[in-house]
C-alpha positions as CSV (number, residue, x, y, z in Angstrom):
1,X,-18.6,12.8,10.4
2,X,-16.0,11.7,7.6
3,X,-17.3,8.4,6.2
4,X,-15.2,5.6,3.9
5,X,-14.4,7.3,0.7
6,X,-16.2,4.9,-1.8
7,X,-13.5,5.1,-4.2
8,X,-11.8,2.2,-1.8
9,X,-14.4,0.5,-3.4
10,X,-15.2,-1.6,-6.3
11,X,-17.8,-0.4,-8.5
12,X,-18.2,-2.3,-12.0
13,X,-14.8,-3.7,-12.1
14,X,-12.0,-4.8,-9.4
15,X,-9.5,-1.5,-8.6
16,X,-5.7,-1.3,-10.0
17,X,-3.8,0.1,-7.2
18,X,0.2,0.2,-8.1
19,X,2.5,-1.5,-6.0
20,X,5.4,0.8,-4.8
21,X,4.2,3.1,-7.5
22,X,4.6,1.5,-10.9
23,X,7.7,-0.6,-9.8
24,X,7.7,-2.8,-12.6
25,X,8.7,0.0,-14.5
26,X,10.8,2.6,-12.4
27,X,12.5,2.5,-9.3
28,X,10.1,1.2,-6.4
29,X,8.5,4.0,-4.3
30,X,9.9,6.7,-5.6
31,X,8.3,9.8,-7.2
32,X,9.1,8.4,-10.5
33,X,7.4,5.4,-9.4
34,X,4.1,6.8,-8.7
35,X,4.2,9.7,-11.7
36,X,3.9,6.6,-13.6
37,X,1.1,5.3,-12.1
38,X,-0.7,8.4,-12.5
39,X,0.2,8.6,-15.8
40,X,-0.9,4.7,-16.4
41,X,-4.5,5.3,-15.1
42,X,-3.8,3.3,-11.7
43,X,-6.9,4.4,-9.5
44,X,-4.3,4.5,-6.3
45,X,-1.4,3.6,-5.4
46,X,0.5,1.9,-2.6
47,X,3.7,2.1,-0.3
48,X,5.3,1.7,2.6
49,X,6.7,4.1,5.3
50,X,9.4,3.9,7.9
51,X,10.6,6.6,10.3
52,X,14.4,8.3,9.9
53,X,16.4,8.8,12.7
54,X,15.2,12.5,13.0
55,X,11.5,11.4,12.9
56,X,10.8,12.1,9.5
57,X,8.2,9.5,7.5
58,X,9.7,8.0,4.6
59,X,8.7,5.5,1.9
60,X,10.7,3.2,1.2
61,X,10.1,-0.6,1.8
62,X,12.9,-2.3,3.2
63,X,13.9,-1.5,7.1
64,X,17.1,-1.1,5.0
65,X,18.2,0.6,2.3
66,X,21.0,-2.2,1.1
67,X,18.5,-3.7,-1.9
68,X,17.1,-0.2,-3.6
69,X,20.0,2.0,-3.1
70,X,23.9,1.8,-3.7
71,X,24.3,2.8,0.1
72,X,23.7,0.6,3.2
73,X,22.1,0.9,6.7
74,X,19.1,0.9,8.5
75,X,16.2,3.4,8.0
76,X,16.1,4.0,11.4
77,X,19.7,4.9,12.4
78,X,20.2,8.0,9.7
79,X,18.4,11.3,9.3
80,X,16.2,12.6,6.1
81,X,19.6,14.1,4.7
82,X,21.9,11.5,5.8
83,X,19.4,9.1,3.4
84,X,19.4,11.5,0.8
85,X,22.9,10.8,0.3
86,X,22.8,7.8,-1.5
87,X,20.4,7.4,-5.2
88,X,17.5,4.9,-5.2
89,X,17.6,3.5,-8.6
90,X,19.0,0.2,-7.5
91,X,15.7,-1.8,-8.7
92,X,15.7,0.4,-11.8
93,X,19.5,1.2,-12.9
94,X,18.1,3.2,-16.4
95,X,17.1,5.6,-13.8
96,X,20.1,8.0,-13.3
97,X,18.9,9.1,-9.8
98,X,16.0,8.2,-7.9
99,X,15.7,9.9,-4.2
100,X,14.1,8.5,-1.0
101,X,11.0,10.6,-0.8
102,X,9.3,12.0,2.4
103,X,5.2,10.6,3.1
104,X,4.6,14.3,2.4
105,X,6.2,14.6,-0.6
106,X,4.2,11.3,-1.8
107,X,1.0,13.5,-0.6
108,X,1.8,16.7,-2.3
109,X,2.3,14.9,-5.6
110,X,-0.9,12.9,-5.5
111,X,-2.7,15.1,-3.6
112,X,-3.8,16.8,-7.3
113,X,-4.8,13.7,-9.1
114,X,-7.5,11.7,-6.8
115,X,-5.8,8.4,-6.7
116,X,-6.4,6.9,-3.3
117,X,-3.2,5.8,-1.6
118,X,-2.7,3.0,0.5
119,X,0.0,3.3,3.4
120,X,1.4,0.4,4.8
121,X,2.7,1.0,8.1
122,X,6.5,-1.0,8.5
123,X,6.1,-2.0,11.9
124,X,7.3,-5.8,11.9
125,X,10.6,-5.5,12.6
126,X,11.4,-2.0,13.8
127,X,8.4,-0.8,16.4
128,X,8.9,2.5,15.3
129,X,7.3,4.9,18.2
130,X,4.2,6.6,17.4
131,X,4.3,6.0,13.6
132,X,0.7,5.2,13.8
133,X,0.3,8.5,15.0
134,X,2.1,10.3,12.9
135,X,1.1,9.3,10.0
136,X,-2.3,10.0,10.9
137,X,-1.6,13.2,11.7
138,X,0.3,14.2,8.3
139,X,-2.6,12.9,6.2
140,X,-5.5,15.2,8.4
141,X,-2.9,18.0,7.9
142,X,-3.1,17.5,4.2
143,X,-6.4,17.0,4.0
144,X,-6.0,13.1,2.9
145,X,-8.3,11.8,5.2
146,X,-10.8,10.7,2.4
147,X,-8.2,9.4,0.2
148,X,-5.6,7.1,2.1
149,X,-6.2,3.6,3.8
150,X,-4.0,2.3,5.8
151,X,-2.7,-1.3,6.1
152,X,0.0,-3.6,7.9
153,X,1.5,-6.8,8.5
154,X,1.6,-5.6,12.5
155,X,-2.6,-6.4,13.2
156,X,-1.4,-4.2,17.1
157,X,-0.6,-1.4,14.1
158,X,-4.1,-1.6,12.5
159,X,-6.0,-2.0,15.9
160,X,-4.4,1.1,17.0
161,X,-4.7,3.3,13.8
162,X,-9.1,2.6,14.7
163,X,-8.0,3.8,18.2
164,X,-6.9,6.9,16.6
165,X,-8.8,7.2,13.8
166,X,-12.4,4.9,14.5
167,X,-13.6,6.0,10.3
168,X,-9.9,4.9,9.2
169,X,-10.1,2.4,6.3
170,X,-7.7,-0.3,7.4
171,X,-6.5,-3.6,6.0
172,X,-5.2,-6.5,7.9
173,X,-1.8,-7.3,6.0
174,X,-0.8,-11.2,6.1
175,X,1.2,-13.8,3.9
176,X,0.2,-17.3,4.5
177,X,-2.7,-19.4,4.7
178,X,-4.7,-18.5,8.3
179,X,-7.4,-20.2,9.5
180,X,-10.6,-18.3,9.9
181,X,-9.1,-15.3,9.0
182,X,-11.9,-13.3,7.7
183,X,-13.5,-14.2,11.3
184,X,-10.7,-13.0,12.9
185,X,-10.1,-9.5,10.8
186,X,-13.3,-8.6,11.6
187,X,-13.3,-9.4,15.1
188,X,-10.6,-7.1,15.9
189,X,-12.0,-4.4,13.5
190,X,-10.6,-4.5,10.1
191,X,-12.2,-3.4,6.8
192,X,-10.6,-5.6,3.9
193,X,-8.4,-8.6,4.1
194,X,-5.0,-7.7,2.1
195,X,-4.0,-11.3,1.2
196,X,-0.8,-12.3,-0.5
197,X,-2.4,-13.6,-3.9
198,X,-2.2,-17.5,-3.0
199,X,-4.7,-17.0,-0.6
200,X,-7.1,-17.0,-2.7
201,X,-7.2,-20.2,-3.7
202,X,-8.4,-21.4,-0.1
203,X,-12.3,-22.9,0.0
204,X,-15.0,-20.3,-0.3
205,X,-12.4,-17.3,0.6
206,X,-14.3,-14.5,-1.6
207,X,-17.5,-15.9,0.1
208,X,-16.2,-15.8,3.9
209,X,-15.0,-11.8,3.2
210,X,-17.9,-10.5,2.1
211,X,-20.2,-12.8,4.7
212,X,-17.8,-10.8,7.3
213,X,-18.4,-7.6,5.2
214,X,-14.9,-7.3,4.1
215,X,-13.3,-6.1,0.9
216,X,-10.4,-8.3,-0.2
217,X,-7.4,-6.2,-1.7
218,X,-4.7,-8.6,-2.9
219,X,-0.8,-8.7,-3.2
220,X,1.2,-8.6,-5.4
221,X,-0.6,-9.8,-8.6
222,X,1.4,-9.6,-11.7
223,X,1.2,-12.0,-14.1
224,X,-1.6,-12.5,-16.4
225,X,-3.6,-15.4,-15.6
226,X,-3.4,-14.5,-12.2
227,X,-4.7,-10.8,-13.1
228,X,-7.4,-12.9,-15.0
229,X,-8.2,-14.8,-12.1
230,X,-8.4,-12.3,-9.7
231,X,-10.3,-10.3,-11.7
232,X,-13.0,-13.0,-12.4
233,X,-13.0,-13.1,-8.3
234,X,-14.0,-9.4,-8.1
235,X,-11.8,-8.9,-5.8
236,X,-11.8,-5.4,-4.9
237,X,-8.4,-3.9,-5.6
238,X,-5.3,-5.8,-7.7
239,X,-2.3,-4.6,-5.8
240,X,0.5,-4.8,-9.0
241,X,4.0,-4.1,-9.9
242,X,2.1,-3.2,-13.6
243,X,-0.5,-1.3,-13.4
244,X,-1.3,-0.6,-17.2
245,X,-1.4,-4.6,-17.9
246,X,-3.8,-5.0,-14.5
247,X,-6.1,-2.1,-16.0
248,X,-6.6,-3.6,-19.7
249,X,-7.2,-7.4,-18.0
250,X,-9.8,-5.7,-14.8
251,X,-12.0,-3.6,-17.6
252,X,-12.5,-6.6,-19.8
253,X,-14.2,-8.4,-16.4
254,X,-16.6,-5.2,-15.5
């Protein structure tokens, strides 16, 4: 059987996974985006995937496309082409043209380099049907299984991407500050905590994950002294917008 690809890990120094790609430098999950982190040294990468009205997976972050593109609408209520229509570059204007890629197209890029990729399932405020599924069933087809984790804000979302996939590396996505929540992640299952970076600050936080054997992959962490911080927590993965300034501040805390 398939086991946790230890590359989710952290070995002598907390992971640089790129947030949207290398969004602090090119338009957020785009190709572009994530070129750059390869090209930057990111170990992985992360994004987040919606379903188009014709059932295709697409990364993109918001449930519309209003903020990143110069066109407006919900994912949900146009096809793959329809979205195609409009250019992506809204977060990045020196871009000329940034498209809306496919999850597939994100795979196929990746695929070659051996970045892990993190998918975060957007199922807060549109229930897509079956995205849990079929996003599970994209990744086997491509042969991702040992290279893509899977996280979301919707816990129901991570719960059922175990019933799908039991060996699925899965983090439980949250904001603000929950009691017991390490306690409560693993009682329903989870594998890392993916706190939003204030989190941390909460008494004995690093402590309670790793007594409740979870890894702790935080969001979104930025700015240096926080990078610093973080990295002096060894927490296991820095989730950044700048992935070449989280990488020189992580290998200085191995």
């Amino acid at each position: 059987m398939w086991r946790i690809n230890m590359d989710f890990k952290r070995k002598d120094r907390s992971l640089v996974w790129a947030h949207r790609g290398a969004s602090g430098y090119a338009p957020e999950n785009t190709l572009e985006a994530f070129k750059l982190a390869v090209e930057m040294g990111a170990d992985g990468v992360e994004l987040d995937v919606q379903l188009t009205k014709d059932n295709q997976i697409v990364v993109i972050h918001d449930e519309w496309i209003d903020r990143t593109s110069n066109g407006k609408g919900w994912v949900k209520d146009m096809t793959l082409e329809e979205l195609r229509k409009y250019n992506y570059n809204k977060t990045h204007p020196e871009y000329e043209h940034a498209d809306i890629p496919t999850l597939r197209e994100v795979y196929e890029l990746l695929k070659p380099t051996g970045l892990t990729v993190n998918v975060e399932l957007k199922t807060g405020v549109v229930f897509y049907d079956d995205l849990e599924r079929k996003v599970i069933e994209l990744t086997k087809e491509m042969g991702m299984e040992d290279r893509v984790l899977y996280s979301s804000f919707n816990h129901y979302t991570c719960v059922k991407i175990h019933e799908l996939m039991p060996e699925a590396y899965v983090g439980f996505l949250y904001s603000d500050g929950a009691i017991d929540i390490a306690q409560y992640a693993k009682k329903h299952g989870a594998n890392a905590l993916h706190p939003a970076l204030y989190n941390l600050q909460f008494p004995n936080y690093m402590k309670d994950a790793a007594q409740n054997g979870l890894d702790v992959n935080v969001w979104t962490v930025n700015e240096p002294e926080h990078l610093v911080m973080a990295s002096r927590m060894k927490v296991n993965a820095l989730i950044t917008n700048y992935p070449d300034r989280a990488l020189q501040i992580a290998q200085t805390y191995i």
